[in-house]
MARGU-546305 format. One line per field, with one value per residue: residue number from 0; residue in three letters; y, z, x of N, C-alpha, C, O in turn. Coordinates in nm, 4 decimals, padded with zeros to 6 digits, always signed. Example, Ala and Ser with C-alpha at 12.3 -4.5 7.8 and 13.67 -1.06 7.14 Angstrom:
2
resi [0, 1]
resn [ALA, SER]
n_yy [-00.5690, -00.2250]
n_zz [+00.7800, +00.7080]
n_xx [+01.3190, +01.2850]
ca_yy [-00.4500, -00.1060]
ca_zz [+00.7800, +00.7140]
ca_xx [+01.2300, +01.3670]
c_yy [-00.3300, +00.0030]
c_zz [+00.7800, +00.7870]
c_xx [+01.3200, +01.2900]
o_yy [-00.3319, +00.1138]
o_zz [+00.8465, +00.8039]
o_xx [+01.4236, +01.3409]
***
This chain:
109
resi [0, 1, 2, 3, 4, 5, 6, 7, 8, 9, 10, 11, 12, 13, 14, 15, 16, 17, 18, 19, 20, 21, 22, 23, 24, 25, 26, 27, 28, 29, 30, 31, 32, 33, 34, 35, 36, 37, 38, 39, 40, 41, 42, 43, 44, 45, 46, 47, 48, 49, 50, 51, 52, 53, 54, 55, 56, 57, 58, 59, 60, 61, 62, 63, 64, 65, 66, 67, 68, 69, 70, 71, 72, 73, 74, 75, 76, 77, 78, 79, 80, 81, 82, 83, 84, 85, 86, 87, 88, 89, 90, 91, 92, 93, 94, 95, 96, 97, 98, 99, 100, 101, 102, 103, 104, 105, 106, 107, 108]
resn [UNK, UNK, UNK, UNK, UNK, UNK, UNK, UNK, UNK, UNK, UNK, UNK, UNK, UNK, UNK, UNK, UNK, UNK, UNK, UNK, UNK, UNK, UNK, UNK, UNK, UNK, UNK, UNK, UNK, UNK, UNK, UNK, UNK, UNK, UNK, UNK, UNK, UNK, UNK, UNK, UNK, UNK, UNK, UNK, UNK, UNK, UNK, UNK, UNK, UNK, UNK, UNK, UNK, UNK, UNK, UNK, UNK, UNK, UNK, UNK, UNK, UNK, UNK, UNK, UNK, UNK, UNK, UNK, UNK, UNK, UNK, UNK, UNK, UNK, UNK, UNK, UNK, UNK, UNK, UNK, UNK, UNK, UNK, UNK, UNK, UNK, UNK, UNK, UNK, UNK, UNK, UNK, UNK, UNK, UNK, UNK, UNK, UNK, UNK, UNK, UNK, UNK, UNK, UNK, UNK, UNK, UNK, UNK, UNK]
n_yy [-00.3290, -00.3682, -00.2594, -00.3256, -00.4265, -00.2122, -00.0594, -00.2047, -00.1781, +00.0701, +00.0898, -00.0152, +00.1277, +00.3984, +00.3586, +00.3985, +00.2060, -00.1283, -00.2597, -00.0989, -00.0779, -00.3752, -00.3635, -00.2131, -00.3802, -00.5989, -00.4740, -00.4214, -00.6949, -00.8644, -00.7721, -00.6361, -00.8624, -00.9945, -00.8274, -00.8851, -01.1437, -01.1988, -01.0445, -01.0869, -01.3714, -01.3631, -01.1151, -00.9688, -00.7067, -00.4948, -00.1979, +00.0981, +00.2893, +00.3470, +00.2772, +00.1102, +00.0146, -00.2824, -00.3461, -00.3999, -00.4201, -00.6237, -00.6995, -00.4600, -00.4559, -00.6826, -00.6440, -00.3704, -00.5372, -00.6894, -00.5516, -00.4013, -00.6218, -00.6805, -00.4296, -00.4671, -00.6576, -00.6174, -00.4104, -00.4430, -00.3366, -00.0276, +00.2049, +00.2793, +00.1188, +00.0606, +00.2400, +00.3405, +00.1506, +00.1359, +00.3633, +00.3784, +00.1394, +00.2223, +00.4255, +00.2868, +00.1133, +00.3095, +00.4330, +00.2105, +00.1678, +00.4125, +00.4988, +00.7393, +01.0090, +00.8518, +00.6600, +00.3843, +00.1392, -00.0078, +00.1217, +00.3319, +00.2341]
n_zz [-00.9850, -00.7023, -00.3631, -00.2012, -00.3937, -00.4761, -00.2522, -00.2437, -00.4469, -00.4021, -00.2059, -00.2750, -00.4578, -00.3802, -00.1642, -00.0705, +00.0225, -00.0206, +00.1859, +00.3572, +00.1829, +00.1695, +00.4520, +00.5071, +00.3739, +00.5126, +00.7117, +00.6451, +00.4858, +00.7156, +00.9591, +00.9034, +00.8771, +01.0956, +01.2911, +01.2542, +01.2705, +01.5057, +01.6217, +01.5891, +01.6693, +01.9232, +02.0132, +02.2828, +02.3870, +02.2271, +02.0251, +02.0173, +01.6711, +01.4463, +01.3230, +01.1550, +01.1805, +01.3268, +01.5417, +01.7700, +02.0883, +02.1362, +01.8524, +01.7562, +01.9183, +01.8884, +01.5536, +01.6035, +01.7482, +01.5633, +01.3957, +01.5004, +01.5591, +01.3117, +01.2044, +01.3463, +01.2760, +01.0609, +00.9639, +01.1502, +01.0969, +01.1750, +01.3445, +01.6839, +01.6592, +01.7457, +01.8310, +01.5947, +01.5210, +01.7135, +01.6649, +01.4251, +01.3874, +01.5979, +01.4834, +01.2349, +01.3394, +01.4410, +01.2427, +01.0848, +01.2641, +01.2602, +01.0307, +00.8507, +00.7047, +00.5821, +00.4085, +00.2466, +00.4770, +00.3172, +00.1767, +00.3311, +00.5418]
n_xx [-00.6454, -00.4673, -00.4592, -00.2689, -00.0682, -00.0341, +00.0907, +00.3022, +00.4722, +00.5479, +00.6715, +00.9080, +01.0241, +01.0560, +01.2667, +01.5767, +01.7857, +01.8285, +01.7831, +01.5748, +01.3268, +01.3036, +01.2041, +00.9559, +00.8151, +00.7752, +00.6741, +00.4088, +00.3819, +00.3970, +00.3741, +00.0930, -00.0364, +00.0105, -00.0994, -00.3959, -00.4913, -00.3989, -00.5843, -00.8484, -00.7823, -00.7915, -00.8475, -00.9838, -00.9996, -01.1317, -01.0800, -01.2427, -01.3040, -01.4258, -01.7479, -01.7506, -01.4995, -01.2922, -01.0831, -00.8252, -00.6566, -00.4606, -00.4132, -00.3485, -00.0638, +00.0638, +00.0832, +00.3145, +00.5111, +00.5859, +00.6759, +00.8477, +01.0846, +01.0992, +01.2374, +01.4413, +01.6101, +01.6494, +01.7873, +02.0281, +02.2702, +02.1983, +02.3109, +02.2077, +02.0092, +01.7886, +01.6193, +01.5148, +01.4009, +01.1926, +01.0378, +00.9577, +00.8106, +00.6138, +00.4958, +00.4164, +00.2151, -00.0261, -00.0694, -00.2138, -00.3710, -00.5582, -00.5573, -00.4903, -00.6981, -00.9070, -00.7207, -00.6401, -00.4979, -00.2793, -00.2031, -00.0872, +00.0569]
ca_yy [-00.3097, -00.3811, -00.1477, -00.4303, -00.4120, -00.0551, -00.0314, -00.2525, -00.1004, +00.2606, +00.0833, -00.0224, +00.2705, +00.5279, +00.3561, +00.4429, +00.1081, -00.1924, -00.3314, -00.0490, -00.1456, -00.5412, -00.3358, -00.1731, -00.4823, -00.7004, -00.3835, -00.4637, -00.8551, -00.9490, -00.6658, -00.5910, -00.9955, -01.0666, -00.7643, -00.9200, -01.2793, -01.2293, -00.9524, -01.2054, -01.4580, -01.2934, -00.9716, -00.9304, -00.5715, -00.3539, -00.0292, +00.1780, +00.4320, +00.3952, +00.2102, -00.0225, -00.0675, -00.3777, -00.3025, -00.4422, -00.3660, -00.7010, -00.6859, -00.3595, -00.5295, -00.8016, -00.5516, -00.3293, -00.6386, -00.7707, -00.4458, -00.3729, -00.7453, -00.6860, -00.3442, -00.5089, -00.7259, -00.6081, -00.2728, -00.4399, -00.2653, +00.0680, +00.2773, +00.3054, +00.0651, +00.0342, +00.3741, +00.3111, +00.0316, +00.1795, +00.4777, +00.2840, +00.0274, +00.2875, +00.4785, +00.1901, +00.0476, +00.3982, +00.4167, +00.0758, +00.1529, +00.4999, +00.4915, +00.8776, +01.0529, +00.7412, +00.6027, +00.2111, +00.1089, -00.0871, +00.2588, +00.4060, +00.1814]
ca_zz [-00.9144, -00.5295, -00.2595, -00.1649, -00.5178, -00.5142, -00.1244, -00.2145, -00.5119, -00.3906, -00.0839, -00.3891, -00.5785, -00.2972, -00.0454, -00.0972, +00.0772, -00.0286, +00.3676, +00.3898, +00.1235, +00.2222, +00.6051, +00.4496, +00.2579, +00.5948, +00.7947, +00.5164, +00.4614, +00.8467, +01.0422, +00.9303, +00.8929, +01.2247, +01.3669, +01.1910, +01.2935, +01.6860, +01.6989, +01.5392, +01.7312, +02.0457, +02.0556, +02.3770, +02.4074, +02.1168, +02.0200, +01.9106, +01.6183, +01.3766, +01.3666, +01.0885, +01.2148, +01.3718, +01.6027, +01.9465, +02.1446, +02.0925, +01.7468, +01.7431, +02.0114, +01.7449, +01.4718, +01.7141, +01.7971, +01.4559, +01.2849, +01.6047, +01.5560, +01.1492, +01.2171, +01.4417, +01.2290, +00.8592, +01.0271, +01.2243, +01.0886, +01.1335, +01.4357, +01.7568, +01.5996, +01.8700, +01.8603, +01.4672, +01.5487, +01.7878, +01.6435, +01.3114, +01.4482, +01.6303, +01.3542, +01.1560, +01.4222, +01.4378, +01.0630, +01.0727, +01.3677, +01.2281, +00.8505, +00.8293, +00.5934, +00.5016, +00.3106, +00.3091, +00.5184, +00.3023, +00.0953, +00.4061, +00.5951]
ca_xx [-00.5206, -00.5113, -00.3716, -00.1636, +00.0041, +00.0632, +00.1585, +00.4331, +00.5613, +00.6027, +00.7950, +01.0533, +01.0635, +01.0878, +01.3572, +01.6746, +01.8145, +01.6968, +01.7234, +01.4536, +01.2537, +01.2469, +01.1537, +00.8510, +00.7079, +00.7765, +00.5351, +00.2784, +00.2552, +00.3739, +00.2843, -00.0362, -00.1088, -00.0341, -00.2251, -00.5067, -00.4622, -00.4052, -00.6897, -00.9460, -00.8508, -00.7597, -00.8750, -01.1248, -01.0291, -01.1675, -01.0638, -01.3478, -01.2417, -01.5524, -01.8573, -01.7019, -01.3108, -01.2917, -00.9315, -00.8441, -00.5363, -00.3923, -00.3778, -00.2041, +00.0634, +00.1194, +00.1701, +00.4106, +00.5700, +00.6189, +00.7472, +00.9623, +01.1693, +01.1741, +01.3227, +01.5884, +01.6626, +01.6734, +01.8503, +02.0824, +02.3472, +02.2584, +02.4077, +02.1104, +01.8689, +01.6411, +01.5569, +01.4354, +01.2962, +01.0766, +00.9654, +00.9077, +00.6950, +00.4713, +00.3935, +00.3409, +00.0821, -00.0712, -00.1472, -00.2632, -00.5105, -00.6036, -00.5710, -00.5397, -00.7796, -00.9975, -00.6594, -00.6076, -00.3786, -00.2231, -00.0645, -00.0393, +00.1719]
c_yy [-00.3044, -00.3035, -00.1663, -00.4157, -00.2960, -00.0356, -00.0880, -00.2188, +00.0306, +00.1849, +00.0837, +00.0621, +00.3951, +00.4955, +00.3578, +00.3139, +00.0050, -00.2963, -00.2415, -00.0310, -00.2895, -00.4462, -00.2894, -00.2855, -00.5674, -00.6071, -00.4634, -00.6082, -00.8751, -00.8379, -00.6474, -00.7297, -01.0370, -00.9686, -00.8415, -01.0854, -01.2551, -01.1155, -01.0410, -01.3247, -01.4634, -01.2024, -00.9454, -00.7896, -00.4776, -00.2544, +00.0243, +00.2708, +00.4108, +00.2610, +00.0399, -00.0465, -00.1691, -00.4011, -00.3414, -00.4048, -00.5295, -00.7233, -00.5825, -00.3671, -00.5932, -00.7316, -00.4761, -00.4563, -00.7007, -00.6757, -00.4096, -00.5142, -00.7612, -00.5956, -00.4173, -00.5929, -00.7288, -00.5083, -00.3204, -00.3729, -00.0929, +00.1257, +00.2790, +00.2338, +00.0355, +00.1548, +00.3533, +00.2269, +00.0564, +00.2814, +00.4419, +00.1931, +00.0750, +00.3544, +00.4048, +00.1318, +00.1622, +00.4026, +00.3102, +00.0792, +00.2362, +00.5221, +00.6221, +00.9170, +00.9933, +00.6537, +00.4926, +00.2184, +00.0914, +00.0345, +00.3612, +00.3659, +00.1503]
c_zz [-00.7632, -00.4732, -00.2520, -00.2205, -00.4654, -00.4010, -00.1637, -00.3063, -00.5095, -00.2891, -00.2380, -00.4246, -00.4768, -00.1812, -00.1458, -00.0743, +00.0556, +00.0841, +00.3551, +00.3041, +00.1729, +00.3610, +00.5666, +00.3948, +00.3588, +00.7180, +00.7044, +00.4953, +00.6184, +00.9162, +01.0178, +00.8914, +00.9976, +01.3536, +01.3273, +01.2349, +01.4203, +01.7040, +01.6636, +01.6444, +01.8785, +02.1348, +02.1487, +02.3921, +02.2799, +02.1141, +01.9452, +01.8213, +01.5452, +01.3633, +01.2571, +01.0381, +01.2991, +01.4549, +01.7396, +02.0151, +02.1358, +01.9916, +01.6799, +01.8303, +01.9279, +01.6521, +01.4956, +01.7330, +01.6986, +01.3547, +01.3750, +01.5553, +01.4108, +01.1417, +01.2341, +01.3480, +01.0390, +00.8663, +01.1353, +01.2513, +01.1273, +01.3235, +01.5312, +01.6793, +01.6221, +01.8907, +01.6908, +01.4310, +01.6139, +01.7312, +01.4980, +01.2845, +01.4754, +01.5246, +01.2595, +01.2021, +01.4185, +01.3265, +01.0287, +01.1214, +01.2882, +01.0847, +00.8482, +00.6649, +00.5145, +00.3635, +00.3767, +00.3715, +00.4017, +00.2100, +00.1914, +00.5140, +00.5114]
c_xx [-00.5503, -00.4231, -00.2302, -00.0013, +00.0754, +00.1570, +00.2833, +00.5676, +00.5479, +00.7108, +00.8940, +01.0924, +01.0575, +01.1805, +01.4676, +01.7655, +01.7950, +01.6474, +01.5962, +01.3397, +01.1689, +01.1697, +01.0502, +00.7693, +00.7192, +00.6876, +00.4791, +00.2635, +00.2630, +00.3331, +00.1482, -00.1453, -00.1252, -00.1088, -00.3831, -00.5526, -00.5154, -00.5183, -00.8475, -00.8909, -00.8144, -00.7972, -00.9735, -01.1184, -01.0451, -01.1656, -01.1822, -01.2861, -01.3375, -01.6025, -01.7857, -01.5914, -01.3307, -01.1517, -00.9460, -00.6992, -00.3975, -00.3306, -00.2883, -00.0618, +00.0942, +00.1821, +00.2754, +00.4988, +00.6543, +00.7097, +00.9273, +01.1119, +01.1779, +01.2213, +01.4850, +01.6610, +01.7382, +01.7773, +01.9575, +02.2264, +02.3776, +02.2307, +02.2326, +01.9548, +01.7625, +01.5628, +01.4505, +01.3461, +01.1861, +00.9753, +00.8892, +00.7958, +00.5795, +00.4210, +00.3333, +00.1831, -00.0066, -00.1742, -00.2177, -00.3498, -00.6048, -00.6472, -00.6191, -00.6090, -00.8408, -00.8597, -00.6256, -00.5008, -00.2485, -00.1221, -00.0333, +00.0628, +00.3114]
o_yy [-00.2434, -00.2780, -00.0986, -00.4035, -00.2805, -00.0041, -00.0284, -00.2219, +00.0994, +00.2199, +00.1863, +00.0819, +00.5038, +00.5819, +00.3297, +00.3044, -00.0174, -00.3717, -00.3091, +00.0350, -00.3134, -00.4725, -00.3751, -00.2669, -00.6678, -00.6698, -00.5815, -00.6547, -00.9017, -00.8304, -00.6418, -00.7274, -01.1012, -01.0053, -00.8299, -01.1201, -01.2753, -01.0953, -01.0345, -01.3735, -01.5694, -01.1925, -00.8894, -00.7342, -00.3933, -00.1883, -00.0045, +00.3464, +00.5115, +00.1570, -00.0802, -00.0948, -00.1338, -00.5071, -00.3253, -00.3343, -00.5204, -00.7612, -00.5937, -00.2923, -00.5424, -00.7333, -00.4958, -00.4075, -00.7534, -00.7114, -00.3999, -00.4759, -00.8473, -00.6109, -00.4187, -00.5892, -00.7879, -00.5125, -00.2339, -00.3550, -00.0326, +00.0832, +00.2798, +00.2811, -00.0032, +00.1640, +00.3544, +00.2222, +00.0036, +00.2787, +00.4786, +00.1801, +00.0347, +00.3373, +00.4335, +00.1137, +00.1145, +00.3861, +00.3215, +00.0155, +00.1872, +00.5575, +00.6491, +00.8719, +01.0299, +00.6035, +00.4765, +00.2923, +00.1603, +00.0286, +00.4619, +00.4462, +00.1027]
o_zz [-00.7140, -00.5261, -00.2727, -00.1673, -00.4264, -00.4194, -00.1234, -00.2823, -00.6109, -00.2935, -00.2901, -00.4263, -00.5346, -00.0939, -00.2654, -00.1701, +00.1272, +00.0926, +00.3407, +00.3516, +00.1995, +00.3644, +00.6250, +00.3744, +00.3174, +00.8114, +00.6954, +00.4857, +00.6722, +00.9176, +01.1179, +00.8787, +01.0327, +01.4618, +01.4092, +01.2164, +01.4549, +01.8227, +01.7407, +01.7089, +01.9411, +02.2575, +02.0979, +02.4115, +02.2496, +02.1885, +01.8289, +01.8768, +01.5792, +01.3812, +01.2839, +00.9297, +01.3756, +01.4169, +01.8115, +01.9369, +02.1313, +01.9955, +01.5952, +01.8085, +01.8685, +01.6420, +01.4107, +01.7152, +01.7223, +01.2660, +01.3402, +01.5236, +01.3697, +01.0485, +01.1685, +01.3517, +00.9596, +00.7775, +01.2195, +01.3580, +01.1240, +01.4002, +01.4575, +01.6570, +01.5563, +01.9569, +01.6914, +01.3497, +01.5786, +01.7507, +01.4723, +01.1900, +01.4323, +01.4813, +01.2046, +01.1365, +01.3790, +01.3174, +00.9304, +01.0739, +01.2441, +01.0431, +00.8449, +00.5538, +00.3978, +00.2572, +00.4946, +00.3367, +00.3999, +00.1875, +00.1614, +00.5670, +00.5695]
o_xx [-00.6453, -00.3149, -00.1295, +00.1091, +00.1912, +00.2746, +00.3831, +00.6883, +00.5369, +00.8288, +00.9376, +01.2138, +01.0544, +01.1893, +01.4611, +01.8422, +01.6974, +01.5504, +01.4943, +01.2473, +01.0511, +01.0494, +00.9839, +00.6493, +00.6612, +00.6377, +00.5126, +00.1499, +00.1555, +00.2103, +00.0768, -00.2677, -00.2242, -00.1546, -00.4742, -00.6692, -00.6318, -00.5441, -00.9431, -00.9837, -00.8111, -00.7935, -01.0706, -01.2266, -00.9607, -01.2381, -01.2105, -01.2064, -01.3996, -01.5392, -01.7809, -01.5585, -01.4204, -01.1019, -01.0446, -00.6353, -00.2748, -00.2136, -00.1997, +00.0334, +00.1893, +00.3047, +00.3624, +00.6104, +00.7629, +00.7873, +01.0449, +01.2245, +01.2558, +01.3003, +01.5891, +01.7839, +01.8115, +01.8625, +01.9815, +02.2851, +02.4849, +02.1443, +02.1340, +01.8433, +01.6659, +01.4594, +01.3274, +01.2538, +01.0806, +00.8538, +00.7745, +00.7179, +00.4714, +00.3070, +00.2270, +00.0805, -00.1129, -00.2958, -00.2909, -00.4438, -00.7087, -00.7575, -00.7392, -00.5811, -00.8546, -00.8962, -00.5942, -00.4087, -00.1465, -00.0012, +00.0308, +00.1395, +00.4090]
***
């Protein structure tokens, strides 16, 4: 069973919405694909956080970037969406950089 898997079925089975469902499974394949993309083939500035994370500041702009404009867009309905969008995004990129308590991203985003 892959992270992947599971990350994507808890989004299902724990949103209430299913805009915020699809917004959870569009962090997880495009957000944390195209952090991964533009920091590989972009990334000159590397974030250090342990000897074998591989993270650059580009790549977490991409992800930020990518969660921010699937917020806006899956959520466009709901009341101050730019504010959800924002705060959504960063924590997503956060967890993505950090991966608190040695847990994969991929069930933590």
């Amino acid at each position: 069973c892959s992270f992947f898997a599971v990350g994507n079925s808890m989004a299902i089975m724990l949103a209430r919405r299913p805009a915020v469902a699809v917004t959870a499974l569009m962090y997880l394949t495009l957000g944390d694909t195209a952090a991964a993309l533009v920091g590989v083939a972009f990334g000159a500035h590397p974030i250090n956080i342990s000897k074998t994370k591989k993270k650059s500041i580009e790549g977490s702009l991409a992800m930020f970037a990518v969660c921010f404009t699937s917020c806006s867009i899956m959520l466009a309905d709901v009341t101050l969406v730019e504010y959800v969008a924002v705060f959504s995004a960063l924590v997503a990129t956060l967890v993505e950089l950090y991966a608190p308590c040695g847990v994969n991203d991929n069930l933590a985003i």
